[in-house]
VOPAGU-2260 file (C-alpha; in pm, 1 decimal, decimal comma):
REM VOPAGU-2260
SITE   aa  ch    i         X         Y         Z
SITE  UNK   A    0   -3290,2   -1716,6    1827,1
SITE  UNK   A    1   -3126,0   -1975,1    1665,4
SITE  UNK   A    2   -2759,4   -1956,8    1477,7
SITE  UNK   A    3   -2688,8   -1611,1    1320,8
SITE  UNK   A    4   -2483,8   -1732,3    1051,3
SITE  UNK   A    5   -2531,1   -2112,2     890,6
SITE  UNK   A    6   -2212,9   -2184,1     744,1
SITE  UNK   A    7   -2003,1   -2427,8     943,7
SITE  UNK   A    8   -1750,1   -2289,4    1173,1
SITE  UNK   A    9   -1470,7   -2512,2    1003,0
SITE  UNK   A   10   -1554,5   -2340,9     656,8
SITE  UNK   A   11   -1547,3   -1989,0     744,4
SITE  UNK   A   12   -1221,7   -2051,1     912,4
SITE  UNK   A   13   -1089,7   -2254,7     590,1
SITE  UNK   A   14   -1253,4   -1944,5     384,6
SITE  UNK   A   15   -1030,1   -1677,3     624,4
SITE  UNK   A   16    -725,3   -1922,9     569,9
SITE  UNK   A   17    -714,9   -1830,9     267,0
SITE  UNK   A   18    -800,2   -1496,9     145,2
SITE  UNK   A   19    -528,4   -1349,7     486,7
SITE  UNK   A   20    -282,0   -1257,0     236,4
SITE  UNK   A   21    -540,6   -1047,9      36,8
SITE  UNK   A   22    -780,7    -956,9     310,9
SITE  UNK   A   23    -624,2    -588,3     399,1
SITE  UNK   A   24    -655,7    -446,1      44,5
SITE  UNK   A   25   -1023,2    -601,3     -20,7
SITE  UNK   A   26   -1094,0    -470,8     309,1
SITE  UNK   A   27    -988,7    -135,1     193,9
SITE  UNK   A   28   -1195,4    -248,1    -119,8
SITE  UNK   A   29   -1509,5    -338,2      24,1
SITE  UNK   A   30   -1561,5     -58,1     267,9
SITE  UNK   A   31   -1428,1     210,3      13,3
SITE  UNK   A   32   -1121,6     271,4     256,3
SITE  UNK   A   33   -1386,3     432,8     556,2
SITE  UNK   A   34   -1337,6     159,9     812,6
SITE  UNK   A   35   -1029,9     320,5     925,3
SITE  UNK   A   36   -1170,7     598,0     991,3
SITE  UNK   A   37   -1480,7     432,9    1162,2
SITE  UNK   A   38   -1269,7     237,3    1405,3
SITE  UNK   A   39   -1105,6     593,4    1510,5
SITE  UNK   A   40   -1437,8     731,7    1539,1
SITE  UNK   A   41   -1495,4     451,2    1802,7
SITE  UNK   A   42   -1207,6     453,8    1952,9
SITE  UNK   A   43   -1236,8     803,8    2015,4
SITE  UNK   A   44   -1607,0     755,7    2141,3
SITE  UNK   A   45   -1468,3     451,3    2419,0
SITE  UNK   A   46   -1269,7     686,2    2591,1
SITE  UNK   A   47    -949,5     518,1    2564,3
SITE  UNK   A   48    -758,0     554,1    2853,5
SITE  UNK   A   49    -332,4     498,0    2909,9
SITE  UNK   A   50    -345,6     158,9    3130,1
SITE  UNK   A   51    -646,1     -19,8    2974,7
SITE  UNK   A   52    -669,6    -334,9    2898,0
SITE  UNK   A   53    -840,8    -403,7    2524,6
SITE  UNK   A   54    -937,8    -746,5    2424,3
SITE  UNK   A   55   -1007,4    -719,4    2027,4
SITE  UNK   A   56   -1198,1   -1009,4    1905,5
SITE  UNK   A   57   -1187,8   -1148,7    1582,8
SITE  UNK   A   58    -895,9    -987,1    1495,7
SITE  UNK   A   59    -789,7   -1099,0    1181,5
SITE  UNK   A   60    -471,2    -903,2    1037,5
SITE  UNK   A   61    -457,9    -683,6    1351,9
SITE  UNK   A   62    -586,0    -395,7    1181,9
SITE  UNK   A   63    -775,3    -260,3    1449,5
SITE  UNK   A   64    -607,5    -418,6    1703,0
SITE  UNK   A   65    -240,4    -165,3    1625,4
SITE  UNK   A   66    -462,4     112,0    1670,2
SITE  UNK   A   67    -538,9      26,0    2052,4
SITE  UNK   A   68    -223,0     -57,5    2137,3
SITE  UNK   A   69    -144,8     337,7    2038,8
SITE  UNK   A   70    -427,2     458,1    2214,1
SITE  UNK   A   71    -333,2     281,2    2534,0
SITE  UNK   A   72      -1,2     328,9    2512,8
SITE  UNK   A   73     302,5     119,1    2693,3
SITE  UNK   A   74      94,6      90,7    3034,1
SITE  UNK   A   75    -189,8     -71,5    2869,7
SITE  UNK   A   76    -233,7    -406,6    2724,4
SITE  UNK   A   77    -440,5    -531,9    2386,1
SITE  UNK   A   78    -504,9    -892,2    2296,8
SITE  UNK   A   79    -667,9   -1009,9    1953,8
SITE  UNK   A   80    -804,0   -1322,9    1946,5
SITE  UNK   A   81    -880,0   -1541,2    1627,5
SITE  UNK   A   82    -973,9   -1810,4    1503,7
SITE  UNK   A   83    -790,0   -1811,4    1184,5
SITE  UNK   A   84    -409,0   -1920,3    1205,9
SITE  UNK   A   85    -378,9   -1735,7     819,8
SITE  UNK   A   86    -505,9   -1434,1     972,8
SITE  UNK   A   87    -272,9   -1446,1    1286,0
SITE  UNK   A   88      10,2   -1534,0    1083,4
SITE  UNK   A   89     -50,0   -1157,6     899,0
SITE  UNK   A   90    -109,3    -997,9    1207,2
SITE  UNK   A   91     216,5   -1127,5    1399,6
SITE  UNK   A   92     411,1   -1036,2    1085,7
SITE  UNK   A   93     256,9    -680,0    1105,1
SITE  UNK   A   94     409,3    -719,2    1502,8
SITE  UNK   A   95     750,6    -690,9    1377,2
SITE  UNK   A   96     709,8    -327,5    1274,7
SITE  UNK   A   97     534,3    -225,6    1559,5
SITE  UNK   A   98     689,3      49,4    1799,6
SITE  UNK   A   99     610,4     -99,4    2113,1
SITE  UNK   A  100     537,3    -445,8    2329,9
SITE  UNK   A  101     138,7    -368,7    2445,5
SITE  UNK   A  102      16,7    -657,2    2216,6
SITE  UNK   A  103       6,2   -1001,5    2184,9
SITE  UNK   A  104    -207,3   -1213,4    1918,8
SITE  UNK   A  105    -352,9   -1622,8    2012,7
SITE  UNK   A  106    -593,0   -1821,7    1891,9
SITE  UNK   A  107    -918,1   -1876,2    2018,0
SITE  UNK   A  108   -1280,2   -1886,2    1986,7
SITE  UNK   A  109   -1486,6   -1592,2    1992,8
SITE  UNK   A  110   -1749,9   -1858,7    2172,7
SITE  UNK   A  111   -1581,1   -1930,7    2410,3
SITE  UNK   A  112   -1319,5   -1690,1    2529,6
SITE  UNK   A  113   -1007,4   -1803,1    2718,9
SITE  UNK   A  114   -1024,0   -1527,6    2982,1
SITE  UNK   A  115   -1164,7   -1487,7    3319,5
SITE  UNK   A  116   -1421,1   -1271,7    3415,8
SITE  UNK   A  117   -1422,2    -899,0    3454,0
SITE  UNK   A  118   -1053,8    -941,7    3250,0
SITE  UNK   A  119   -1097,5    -612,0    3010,0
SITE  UNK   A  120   -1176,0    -257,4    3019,2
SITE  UNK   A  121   -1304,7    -280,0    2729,3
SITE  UNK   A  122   -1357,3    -545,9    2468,6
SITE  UNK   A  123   -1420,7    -498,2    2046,5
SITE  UNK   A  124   -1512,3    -685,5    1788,6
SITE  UNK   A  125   -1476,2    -571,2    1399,2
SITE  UNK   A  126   -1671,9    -682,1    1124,6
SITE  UNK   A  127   -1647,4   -1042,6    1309,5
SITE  UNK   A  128   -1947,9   -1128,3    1436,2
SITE  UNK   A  129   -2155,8   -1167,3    1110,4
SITE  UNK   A  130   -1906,1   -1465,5    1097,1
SITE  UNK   A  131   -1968,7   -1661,6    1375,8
SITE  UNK   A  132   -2233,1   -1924,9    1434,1
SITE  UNK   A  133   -2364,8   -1775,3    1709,2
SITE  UNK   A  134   -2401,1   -1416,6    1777,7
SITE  UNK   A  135   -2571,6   -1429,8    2098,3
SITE  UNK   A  136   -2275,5   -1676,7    2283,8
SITE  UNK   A  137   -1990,5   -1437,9    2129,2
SITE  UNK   A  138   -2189,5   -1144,5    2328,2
SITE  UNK   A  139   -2253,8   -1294,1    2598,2
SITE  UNK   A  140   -1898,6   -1389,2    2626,9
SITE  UNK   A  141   -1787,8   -1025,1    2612,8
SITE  UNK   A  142   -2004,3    -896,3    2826,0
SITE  UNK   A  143   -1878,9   -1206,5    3056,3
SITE  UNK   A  144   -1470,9   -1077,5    3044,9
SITE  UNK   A  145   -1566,6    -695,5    3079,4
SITE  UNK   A  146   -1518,0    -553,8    3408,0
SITE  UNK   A  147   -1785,4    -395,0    3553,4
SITE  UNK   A  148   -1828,4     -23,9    3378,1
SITE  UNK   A  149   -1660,5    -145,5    3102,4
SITE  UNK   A  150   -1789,8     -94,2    2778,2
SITE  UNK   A  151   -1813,7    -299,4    2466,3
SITE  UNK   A  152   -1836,1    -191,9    2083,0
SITE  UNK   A  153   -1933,8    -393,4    1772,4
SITE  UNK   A  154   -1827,8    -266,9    1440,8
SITE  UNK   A  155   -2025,8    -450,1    1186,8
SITE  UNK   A  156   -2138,6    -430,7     797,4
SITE  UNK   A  157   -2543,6    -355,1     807,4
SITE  UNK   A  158   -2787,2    -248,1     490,8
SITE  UNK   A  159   -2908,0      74,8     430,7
SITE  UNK   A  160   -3260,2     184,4     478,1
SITE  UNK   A  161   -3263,5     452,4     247,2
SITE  UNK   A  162   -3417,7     253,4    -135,2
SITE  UNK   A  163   -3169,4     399,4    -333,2
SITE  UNK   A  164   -2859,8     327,9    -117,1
SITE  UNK   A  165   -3000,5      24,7     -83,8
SITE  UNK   A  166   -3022,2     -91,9    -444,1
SITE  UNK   A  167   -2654,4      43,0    -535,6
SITE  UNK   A  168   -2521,6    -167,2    -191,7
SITE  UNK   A  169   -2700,4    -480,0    -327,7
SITE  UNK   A  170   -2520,7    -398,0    -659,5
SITE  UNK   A  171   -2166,3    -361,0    -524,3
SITE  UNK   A  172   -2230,5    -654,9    -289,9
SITE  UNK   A  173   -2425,8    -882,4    -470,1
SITE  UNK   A  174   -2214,3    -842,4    -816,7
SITE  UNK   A  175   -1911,9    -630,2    -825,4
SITE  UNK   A  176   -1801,3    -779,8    -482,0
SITE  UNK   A  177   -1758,2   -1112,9    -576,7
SITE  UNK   A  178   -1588,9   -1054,6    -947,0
SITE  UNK   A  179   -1349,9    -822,6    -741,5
SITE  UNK   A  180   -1255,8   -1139,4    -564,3
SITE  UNK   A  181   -1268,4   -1372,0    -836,6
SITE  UNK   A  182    -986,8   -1175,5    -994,7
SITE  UNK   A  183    -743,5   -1237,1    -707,0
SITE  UNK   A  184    -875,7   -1609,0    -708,5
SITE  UNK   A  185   -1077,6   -1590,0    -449,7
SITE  UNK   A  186   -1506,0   -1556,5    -611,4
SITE  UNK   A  187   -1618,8   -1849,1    -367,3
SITE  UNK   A  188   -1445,4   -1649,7     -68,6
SITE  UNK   A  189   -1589,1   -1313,9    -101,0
SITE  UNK   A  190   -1929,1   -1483,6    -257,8
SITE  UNK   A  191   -1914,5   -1565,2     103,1
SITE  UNK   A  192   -1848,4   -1253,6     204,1
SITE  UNK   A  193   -2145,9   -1047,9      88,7
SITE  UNK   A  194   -2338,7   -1322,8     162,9
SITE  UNK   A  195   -2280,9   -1303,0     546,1
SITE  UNK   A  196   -2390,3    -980,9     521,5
SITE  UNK   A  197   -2716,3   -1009,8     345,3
SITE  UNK   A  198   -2792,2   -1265,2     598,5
SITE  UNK   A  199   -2688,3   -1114,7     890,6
SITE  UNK   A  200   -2946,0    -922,2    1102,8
SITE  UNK   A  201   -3049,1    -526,5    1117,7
SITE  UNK   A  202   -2886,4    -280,2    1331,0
SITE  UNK   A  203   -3188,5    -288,7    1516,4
SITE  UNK   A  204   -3210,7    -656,4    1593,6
SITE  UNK   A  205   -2837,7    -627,9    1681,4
SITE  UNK   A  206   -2952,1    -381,4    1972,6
SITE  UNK   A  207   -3178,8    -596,9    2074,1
SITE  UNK   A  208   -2954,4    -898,7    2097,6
SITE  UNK   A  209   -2673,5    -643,5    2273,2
SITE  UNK   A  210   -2918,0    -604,6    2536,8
SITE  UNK   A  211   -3035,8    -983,9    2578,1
SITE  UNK   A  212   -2673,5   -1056,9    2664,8
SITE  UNK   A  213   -2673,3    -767,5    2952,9
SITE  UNK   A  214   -2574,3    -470,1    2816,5
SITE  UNK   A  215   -2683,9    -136,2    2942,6
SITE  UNK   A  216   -2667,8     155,0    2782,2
SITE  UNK   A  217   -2738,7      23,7    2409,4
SITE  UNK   A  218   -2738,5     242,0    2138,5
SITE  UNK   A  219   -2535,9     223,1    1739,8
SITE  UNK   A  220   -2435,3     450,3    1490,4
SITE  UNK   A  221   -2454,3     426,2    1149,4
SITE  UNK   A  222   -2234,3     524,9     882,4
SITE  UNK   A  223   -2288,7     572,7     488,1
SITE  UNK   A  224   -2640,5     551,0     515,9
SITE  UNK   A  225   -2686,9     269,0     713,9
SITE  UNK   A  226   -2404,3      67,2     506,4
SITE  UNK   A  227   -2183,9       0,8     815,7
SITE  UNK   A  228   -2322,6      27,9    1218,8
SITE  UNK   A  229   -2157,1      48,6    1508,4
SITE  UNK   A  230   -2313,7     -86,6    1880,1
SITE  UNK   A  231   -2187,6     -20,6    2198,0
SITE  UNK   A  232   -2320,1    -149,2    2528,2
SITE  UNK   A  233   -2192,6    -112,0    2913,6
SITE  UNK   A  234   -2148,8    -387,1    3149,6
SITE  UNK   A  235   -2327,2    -280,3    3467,0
């Protein structure tokens, strides 16, 4: 399989540059405000354990990453990793208010992760990896850094099987999506945005790439009709 997603690397970075000081309320835009409660549903589902150590790629503002740190508490250790300096810059300001010293944020790419092997317990990734160029080196890298037993999940948007669903998705996506960002300046940005996820591939070709990298164990959820999907895979 060639490259999941065609836009240059440079441009989606330039793209998350700019839209970090909006991203966390169109986030709670575009997923109606549920991805909060889908990232506790998989946190709840890895088995979090005091100790661990979390790697949360493609970070962006943190979001997810805060909610590790909590679940691991002061014993364990959480790293996101970006490739946006915008989006950093948002989630080390967050950093300041947080009660406790179990995170740290850097730089990186998602291609080619700065960490040894078998580094994590487990290892994340939210609504990232439509945005890569390759989706098959950012898995394989993950699956590279987990320790052996570990588990990985990928939180990611998908499309809905279900005709009607379907139709009002490409609606909010396709139209209301990008006006939403036009009016904070942004149209070209979140144009982007739904775009990635048109083009990005099913749930069920996501499985199937989760176990080309290694992964054992394979198997996703979906929520809101197939809207959003969640994968998780073991390293054995």
């Amino acid at each position: 399989m060639g490259l999941t997603n065609q836009t240059p690397s440079q441009t989606v970075q330039h793209i998350f540059d700019n839209i970090a000081g909006n991203y966390d309320v169109m986030n709670n835009v575009i997923s109606l405000g549920f991805h909060k409660r889908w990232r506790k549903v998989v946190n709840a589902k890895l088995a979090l354990q005091p100790g661990d150590h979390i790697l949360d790629v493609c970070c962006g503002t943190g979001i997810w990453t805060f909610s590790l740190g909590q679940a691991v508490g002061n014993t364990g250790q959480v790293t996101g990793l970006d490739f946006s300096a915008g989006m950093l810059a948002i989630a080390q300001d967050h950093l300041k208010d947080y009660q406790g010293a179990n995170i740290n944020f850097i730089q990186g790419d998602a291609q080619k992760l700065p960490f040894a092997d078998n580094s994590f317990d487990r290892v994340v990734i939210g609504f990232g990896l439509r945005n890569v160029p390759d989706a098959n080196k950012v898995l394989a890298e993950m699956y590279r850094v987990l320790k052996p037993g570990g588990q990985a999940a990928c939180l990611e948007t998908s499309q809905p099987t279900n005709p009607i669903m379907h139709a009002g998705w490409e609606l909010y996506f396709g139209k209301v999506l990008p006006l939403l960002g036009g009016a904070i300046h942004h149209y070209h940005e979140y144009d982007y945005l739904q775009k990635s996820t048109h083009h990005f591939v099913s749930a069920e070709v996501l499985k199937s790439l989760f176990l080309r990298a290694g992964f054992q164990d394979v198997s996703y959820d979906q929520f809101v009709a197939g809207s959003a999907a969640v994968h998780y895979g073991t390293k054995g």
